[in-house]
Backbone as JSON, one array per atom type, in Angstrom:
{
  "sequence": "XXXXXXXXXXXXXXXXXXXXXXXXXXXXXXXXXXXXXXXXXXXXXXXXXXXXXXXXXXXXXXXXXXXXXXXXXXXXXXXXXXXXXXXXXXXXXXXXXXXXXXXXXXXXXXXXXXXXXXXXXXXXXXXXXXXXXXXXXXXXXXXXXXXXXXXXXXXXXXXXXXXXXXXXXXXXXXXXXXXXXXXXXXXXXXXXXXXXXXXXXXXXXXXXXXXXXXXXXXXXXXXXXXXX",
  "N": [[5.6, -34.31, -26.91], [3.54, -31.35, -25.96], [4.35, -28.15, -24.8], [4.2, -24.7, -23.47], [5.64, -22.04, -24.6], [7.84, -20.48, -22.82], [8.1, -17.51, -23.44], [5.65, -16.16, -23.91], [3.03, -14.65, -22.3], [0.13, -16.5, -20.67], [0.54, -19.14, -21.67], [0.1, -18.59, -24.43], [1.56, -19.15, -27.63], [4.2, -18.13, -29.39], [3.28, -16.74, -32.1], [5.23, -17.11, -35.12], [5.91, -19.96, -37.19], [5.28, -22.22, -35.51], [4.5, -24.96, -33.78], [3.42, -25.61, -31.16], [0.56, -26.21, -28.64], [-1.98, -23.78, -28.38], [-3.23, -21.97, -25.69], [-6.04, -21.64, -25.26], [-6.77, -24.59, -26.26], [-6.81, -25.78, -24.63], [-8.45, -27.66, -22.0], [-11.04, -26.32, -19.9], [-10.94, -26.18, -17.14], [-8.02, -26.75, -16.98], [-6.7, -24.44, -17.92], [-4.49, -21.67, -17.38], [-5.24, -19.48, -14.4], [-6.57, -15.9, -15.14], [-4.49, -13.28, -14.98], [-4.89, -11.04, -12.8], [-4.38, -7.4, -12.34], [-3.44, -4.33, -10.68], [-3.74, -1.39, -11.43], [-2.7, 0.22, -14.51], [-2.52, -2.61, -16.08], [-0.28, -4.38, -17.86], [1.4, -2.49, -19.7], [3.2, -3.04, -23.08], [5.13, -1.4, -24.91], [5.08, -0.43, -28.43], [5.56, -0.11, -31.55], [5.03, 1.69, -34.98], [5.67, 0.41, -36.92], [5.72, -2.13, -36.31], [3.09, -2.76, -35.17], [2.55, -2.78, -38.15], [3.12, -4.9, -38.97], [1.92, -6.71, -37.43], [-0.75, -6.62, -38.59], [-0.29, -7.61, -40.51], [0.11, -9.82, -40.74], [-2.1, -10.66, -39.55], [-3.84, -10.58, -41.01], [-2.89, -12.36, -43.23], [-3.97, -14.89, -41.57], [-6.83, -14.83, -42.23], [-6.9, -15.67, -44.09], [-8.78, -18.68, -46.01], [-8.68, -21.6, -44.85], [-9.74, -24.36, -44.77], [-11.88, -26.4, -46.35], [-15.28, -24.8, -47.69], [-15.14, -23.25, -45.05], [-15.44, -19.93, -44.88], [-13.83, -18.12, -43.98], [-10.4, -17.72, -42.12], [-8.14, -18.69, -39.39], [-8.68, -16.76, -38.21], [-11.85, -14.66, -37.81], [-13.4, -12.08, -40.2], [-13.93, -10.18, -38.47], [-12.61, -9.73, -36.21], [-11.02, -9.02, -37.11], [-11.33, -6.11, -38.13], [-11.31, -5.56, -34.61], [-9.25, -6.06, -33.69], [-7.73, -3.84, -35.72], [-8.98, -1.64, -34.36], [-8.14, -1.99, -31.69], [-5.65, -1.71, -32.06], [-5.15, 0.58, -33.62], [-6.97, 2.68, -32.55], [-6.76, 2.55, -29.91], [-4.25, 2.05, -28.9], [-1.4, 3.02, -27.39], [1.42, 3.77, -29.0], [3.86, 4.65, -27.59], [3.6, 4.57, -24.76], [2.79, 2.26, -24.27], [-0.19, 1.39, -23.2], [-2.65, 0.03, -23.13], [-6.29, -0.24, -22.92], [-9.44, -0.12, -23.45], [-12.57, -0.61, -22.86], [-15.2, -3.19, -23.54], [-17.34, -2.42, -24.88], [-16.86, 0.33, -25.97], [-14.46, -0.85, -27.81], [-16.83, -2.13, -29.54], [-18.05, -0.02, -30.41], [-16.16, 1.37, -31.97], [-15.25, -0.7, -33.69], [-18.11, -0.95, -35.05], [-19.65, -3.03, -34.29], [-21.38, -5.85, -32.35], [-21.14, -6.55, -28.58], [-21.03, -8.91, -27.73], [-19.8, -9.37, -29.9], [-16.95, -8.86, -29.62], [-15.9, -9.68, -27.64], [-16.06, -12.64, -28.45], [-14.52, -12.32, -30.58], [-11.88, -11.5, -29.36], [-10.73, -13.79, -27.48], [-9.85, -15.54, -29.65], [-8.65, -14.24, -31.14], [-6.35, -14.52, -29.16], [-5.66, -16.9, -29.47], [-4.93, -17.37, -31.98], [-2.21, -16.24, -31.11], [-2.08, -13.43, -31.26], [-2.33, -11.36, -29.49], [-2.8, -11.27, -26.03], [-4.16, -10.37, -22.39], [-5.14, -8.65, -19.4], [-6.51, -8.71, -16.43], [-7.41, -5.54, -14.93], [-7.81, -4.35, -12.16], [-9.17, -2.22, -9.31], [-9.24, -0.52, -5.84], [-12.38, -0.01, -3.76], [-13.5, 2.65, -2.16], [-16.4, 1.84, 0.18], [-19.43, 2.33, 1.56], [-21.22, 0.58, 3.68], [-24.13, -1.2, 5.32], [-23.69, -3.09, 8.34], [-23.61, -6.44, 9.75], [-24.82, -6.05, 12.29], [-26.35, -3.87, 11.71], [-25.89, -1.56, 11.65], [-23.73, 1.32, 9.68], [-20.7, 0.81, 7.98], [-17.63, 1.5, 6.71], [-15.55, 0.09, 4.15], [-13.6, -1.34, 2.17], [-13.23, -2.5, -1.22], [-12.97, -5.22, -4.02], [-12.54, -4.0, -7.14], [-13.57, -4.95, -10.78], [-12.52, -3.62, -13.71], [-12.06, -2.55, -17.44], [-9.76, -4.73, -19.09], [-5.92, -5.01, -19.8], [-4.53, -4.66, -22.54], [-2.03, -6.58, -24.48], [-0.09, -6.7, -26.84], [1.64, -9.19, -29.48], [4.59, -9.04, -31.49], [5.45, -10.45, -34.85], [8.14, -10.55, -35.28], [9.28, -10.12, -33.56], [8.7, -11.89, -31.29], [7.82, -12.46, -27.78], [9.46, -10.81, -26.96], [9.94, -7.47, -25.33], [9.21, -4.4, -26.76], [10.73, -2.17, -26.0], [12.93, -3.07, -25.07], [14.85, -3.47, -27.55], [16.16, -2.21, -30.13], [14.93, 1.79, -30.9], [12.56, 2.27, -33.26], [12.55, 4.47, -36.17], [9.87, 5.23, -36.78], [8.35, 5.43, -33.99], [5.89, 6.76, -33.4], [3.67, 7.63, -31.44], [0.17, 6.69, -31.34], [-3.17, 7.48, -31.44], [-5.23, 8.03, -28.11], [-8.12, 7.68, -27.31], [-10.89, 7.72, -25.45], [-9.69, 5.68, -23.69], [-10.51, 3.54, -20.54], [-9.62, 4.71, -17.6], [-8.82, 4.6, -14.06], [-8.87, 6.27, -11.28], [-6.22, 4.81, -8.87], [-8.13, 3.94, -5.6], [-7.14, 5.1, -2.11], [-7.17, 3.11, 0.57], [-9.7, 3.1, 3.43], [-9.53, 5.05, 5.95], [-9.96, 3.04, 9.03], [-13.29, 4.42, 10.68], [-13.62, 6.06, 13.92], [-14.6, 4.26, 17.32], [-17.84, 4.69, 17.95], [-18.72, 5.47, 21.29], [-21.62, 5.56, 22.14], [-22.45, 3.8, 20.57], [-23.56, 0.14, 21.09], [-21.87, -1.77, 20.39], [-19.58, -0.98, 19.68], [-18.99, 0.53, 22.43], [-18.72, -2.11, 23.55], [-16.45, -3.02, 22.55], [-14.76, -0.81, 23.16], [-14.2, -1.18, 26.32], [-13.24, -3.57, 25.76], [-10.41, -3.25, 24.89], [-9.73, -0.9, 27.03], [-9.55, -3.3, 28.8], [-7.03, -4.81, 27.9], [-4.9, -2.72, 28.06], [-4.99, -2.74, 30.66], [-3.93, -5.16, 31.45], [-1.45, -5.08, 30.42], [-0.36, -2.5, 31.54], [-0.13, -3.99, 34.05], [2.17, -6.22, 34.13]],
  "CA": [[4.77, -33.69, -25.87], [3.3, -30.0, -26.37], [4.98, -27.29, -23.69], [4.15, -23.65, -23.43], [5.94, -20.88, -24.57], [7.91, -19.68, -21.74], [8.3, -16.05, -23.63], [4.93, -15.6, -23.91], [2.2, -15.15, -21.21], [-0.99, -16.69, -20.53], [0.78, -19.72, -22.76], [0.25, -18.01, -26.08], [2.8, -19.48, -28.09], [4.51, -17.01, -30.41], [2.3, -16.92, -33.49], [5.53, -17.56, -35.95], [6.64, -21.02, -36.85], [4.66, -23.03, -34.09], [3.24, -25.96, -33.82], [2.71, -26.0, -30.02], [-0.77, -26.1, -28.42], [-2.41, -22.52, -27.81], [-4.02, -21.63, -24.18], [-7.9, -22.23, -25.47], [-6.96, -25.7, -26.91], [-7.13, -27.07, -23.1], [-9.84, -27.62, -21.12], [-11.33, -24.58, -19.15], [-9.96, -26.39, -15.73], [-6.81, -26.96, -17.15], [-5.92, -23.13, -18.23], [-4.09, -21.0, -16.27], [-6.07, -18.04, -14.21], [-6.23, -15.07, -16.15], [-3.75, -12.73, -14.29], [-5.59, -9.98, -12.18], [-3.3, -6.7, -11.79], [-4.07, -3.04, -10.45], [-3.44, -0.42, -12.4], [-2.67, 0.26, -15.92], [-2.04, -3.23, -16.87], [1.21, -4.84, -18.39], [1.71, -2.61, -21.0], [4.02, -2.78, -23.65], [5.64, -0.23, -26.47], [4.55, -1.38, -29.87], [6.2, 1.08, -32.37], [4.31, 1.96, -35.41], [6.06, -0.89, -37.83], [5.51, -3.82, -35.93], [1.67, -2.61, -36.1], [2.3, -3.12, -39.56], [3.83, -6.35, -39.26], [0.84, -7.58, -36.7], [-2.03, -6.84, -39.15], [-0.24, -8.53, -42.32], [0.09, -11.32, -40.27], [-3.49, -11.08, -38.83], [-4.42, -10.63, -42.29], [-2.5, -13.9, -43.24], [-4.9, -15.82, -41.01], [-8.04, -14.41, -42.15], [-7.69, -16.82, -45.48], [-9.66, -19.8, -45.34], [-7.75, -23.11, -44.62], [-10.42, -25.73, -45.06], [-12.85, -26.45, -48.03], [-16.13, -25.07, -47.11], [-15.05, -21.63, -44.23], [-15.55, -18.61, -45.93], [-12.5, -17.79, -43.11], [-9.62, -18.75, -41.99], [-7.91, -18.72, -37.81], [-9.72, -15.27, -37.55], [-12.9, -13.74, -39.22], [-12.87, -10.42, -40.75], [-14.92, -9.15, -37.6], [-11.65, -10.01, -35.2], [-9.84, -7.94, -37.85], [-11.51, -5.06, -37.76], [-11.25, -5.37, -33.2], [-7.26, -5.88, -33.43], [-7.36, -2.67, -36.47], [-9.41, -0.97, -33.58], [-7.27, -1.73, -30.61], [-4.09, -1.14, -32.47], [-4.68, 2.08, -34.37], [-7.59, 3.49, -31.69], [-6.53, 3.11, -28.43], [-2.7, 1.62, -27.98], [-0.11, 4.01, -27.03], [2.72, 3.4, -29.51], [5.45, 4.34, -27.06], [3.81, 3.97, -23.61], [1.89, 0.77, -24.49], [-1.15, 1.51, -22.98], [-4.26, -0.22, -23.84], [-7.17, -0.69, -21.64], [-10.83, 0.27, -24.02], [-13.88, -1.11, -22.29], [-15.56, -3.74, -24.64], [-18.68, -1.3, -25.31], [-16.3, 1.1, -26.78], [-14.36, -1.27, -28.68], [-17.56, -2.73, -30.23], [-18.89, 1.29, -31.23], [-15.09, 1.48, -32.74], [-15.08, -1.64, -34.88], [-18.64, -1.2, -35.35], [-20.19, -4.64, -33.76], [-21.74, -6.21, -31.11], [-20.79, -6.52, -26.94], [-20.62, -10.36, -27.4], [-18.57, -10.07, -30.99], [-15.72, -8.49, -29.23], [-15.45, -10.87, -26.35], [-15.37, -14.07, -29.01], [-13.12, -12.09, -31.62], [-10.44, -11.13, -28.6], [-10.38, -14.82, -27.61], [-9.85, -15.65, -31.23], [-7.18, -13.49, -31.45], [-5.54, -14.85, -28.39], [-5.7, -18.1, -29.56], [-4.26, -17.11, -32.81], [-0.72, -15.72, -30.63], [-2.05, -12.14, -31.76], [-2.8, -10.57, -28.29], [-3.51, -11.2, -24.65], [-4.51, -9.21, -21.52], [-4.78, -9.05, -18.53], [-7.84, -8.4, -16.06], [-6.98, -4.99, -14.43], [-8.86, -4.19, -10.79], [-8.93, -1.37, -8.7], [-9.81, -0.6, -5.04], [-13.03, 1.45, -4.12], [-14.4, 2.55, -0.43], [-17.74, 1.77, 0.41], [-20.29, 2.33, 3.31], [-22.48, 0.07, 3.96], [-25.2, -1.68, 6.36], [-23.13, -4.51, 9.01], [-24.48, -7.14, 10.74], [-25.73, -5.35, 13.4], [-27.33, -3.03, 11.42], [-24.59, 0.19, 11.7], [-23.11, 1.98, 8.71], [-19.2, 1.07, 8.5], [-16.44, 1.49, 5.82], [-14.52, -1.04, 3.95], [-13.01, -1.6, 1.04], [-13.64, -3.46, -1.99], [-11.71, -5.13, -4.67], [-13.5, -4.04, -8.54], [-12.62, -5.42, -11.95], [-12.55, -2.75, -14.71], [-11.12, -2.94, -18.67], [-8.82, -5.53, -19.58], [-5.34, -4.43, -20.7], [-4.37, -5.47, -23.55], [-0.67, -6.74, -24.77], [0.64, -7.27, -28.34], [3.2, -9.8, -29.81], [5.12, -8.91, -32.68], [5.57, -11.72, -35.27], [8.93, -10.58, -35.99], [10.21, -11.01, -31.82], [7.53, -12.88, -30.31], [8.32, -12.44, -26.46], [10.67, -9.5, -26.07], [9.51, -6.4, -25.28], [9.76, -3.45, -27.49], [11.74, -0.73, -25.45], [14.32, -3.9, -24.83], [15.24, -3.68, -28.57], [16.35, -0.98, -31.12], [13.78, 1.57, -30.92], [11.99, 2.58, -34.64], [12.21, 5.92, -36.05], [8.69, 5.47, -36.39], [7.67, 4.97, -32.56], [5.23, 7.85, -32.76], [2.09, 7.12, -30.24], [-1.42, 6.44, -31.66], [-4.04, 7.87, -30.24], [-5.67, 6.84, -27.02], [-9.53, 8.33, -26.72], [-12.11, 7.01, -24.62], [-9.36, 4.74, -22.13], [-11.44, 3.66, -19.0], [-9.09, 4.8, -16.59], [-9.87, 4.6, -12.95], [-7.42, 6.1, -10.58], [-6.84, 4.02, -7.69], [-8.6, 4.76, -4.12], [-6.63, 4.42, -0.97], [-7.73, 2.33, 1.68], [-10.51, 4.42, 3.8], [-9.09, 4.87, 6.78], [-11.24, 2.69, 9.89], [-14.06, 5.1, 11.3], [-13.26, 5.97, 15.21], [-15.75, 4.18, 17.32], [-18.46, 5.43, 19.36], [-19.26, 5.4, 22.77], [-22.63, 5.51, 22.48], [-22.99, 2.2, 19.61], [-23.14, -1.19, 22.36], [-20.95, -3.07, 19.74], [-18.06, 0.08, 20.07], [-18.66, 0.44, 23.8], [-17.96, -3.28, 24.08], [-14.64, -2.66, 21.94], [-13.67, 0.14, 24.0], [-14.16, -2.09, 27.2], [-12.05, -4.74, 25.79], [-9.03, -2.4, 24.62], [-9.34, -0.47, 28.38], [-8.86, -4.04, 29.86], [-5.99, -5.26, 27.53], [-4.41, -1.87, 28.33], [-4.5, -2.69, 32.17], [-3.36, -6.25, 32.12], [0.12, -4.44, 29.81], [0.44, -2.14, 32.4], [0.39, -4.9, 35.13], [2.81, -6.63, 33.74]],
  "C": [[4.75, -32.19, -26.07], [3.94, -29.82, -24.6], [4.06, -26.38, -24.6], [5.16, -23.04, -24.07], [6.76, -20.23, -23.28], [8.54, -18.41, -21.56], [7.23, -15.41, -23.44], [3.99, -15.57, -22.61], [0.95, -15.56, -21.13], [-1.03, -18.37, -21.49], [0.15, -19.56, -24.03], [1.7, -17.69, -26.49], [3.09, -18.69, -29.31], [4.03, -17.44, -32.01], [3.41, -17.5, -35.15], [6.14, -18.72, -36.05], [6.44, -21.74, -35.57], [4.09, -23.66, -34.21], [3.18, -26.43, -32.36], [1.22, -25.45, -29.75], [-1.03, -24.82, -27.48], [-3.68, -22.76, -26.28], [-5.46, -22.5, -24.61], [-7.7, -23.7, -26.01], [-7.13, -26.43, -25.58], [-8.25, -26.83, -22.43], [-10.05, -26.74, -20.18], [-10.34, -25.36, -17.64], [-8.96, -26.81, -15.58], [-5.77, -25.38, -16.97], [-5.66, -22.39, -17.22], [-5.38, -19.91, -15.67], [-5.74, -16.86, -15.08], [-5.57, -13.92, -14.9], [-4.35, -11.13, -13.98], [-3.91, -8.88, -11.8], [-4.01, -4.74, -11.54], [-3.43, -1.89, -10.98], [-3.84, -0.52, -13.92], [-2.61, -0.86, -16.7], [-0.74, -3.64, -16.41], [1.45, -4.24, -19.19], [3.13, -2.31, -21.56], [4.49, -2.05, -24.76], [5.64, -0.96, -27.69], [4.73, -0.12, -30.92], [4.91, 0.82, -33.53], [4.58, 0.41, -36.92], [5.63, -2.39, -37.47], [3.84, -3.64, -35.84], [1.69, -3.29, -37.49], [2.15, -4.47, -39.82], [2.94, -7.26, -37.97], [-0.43, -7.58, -37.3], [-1.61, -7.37, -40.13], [-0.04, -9.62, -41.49], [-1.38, -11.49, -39.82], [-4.37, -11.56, -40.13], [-4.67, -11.89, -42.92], [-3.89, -14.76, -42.97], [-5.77, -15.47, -41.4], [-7.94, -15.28, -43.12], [-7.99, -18.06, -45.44], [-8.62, -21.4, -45.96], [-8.85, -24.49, -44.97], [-11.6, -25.34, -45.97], [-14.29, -26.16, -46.87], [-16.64, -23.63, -46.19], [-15.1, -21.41, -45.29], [-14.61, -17.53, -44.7], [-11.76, -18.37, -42.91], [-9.9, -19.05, -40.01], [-8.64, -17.64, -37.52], [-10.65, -14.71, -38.75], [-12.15, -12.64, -39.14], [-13.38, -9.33, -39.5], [-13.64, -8.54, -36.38], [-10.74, -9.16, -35.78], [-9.42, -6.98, -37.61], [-11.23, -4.86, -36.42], [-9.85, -5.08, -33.53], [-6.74, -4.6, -34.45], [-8.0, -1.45, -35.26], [-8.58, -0.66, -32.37], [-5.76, -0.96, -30.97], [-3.94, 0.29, -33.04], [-5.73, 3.09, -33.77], [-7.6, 3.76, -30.71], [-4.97, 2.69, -28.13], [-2.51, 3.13, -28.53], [1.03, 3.8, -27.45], [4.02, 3.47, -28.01], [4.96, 4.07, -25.34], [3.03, 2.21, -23.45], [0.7, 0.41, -23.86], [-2.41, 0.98, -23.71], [-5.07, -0.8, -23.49], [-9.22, -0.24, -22.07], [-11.45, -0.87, -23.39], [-14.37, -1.89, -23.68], [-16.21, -2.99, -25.63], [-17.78, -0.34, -26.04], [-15.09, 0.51, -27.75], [-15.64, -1.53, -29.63], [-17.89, -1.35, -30.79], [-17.7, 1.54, -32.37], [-15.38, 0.86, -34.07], [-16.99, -1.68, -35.5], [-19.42, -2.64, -34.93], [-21.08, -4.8, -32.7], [-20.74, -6.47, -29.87], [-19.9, -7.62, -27.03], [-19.66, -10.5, -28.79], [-17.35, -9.78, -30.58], [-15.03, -9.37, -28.13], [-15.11, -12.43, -27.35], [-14.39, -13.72, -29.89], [-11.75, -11.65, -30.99], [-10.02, -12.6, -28.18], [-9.75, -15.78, -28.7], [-8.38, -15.63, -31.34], [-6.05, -13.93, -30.6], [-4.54, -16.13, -28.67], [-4.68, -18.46, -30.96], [-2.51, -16.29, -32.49], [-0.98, -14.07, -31.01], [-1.58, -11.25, -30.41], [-2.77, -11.6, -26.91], [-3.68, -10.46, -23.87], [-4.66, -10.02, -20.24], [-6.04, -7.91, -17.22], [-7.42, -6.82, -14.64], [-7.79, -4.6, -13.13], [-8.49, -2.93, -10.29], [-9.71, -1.42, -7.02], [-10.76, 0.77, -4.44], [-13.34, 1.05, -2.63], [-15.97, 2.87, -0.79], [-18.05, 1.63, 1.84], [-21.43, 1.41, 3.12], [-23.35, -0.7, 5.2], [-23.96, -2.95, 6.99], [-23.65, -5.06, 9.37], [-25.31, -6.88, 11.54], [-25.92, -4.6, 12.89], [-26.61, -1.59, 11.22], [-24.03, 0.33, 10.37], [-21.7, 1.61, 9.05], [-18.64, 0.63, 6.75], [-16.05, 0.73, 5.3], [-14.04, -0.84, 2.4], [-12.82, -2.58, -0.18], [-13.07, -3.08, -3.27], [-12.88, -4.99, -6.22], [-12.83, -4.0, -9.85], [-13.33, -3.83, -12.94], [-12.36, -3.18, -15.76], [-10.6, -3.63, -18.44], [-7.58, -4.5, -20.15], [-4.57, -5.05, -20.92], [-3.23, -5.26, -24.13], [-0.96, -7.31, -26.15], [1.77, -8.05, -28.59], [3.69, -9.38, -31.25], [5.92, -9.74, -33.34], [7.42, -11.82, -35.44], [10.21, -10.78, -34.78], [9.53, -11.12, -31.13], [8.29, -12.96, -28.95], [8.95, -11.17, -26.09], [9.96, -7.79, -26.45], [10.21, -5.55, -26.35], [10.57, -1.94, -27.08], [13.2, -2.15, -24.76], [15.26, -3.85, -26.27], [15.42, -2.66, -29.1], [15.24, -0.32, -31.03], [13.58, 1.44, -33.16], [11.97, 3.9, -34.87], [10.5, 6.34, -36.55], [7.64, 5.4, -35.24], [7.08, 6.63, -32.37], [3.71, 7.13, -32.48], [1.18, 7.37, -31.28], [-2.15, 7.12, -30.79], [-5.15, 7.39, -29.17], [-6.67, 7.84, -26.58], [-9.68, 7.18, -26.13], [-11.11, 5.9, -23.73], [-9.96, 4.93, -20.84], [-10.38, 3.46, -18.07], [-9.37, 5.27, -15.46], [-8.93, 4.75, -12.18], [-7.6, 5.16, -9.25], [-6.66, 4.62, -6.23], [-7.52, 4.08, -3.78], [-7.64, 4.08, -0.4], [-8.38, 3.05, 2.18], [-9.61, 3.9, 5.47], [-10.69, 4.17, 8.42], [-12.11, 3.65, 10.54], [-13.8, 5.22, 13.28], [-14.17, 5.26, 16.12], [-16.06, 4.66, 18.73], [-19.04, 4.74, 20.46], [-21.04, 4.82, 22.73], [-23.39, 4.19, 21.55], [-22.81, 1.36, 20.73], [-22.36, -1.84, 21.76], [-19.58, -1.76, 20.02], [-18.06, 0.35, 21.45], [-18.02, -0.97, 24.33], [-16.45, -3.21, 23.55], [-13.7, -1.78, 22.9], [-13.6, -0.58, 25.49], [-12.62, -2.93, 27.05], [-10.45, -4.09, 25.45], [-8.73, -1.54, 26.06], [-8.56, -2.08, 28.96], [-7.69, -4.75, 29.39], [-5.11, -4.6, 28.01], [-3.85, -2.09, 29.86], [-3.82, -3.7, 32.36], [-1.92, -5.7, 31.56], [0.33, -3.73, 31.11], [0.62, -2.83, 33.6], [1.22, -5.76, 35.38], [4.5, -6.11, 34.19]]
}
């Protein structure tokens, strides 16, 4: 009977020496949700070696396994994305990595939709996963009755995006020795979005009939407390 992985997340089973069944091999209403989080992500520190040692393995897979591909587990297009994410936007030591598709695809050169099937790809292959990052924004808009009022709303942004390294699939890289090569990559164009506070509720007025009835009902709660 196939299990998960329970180092890795999103069950992406550590890419070396595995023959359990990867996330995309189950049926869409089988797979877990993809894990919504606010902020920066999950990220993790990915020194400059284990880079090394995640594109000769990506590499690996690119050669073609059955009579016929002219690929293998990953085209050459998925290559170039994971040579893009890894050496154009992660953050060797804070592990940051959160590029908008549109600016992966100008990176690697591609299309919108090749970056969305070559990151699945890659997932599927134990390379990567991510993780759907949100933020919260205030807005005004029209209510029921017709009045302008406040609220707050929840909005997805970038993805950010985690690495496994073939060589300790699961364990973070600031848990382990570091590298005397853990110098940071550089991180243009990250779509970072700081996050709003809550708007605070608008006071209401007297002169709206839906806030005069409010203030009504808060006078007469007020009197039955003090009758009490």
């Amino acid at each position: 009977m196939n299990h998960f992985s329970p180092t890795t997340p999103q069950g992406v089973e550590c890419p070396v020496a595995s023959s359990r069944v990867p996330m995309a091999a189950l049926p869409r209403h089988l797979r877990p949700c993809r894990e919504k989080v606010f902020g920066d992500g999950r990220p993790r520190p990915f020194d400059r070696e284990a880079k090394v040692r995640l594109m000769t393995y990506a590499r690996a897979l690119m050669r073609r396994t059955e009579a016929g591909k002219h690929y293998g587990q990953i085209t050459a297009k998925a290559y170039a994305i994971l040579e893009a994410l890894l050496w154009g936007f992660h953050n060797a030591k804070s592990g940051l990595c959160f590029p908008s598709y549109d600016t992966i695809a100008a990176r690697a050169g591609c299309a919108r939709s090749t970056v969305a099937e070559a990151l699945k790809a890659l997932e599927a292959a134990g390379i990567l996963t991510w993780v759907n990052r949100i933020y919260r924004q205030a807005v005004r808009e029209l209510d029921m009755f017709g009045q302008w009022a406040r609220h707050t709303k929840v909005m997805r942004t970038s993805n950010g995006y985690q690495f496994f390294d073939p060589k300790g699939c699961g364990v973070p890289e600031h848990l382990r020795k570091g590298s005397k090569s853990d110098f940071p990559s550089g991180t243009p164009s990250q779509d970072s979005i700081p996050i709003m506070a809550p708007a605070s509720p608008a006071p209401l007025d007297a002169a709206n009939p839906l806030d005069a009835a409010l203030l009504r009902f808060k006078a007469a709660l007020e009197t039955c407390t003090e009758g009490k």
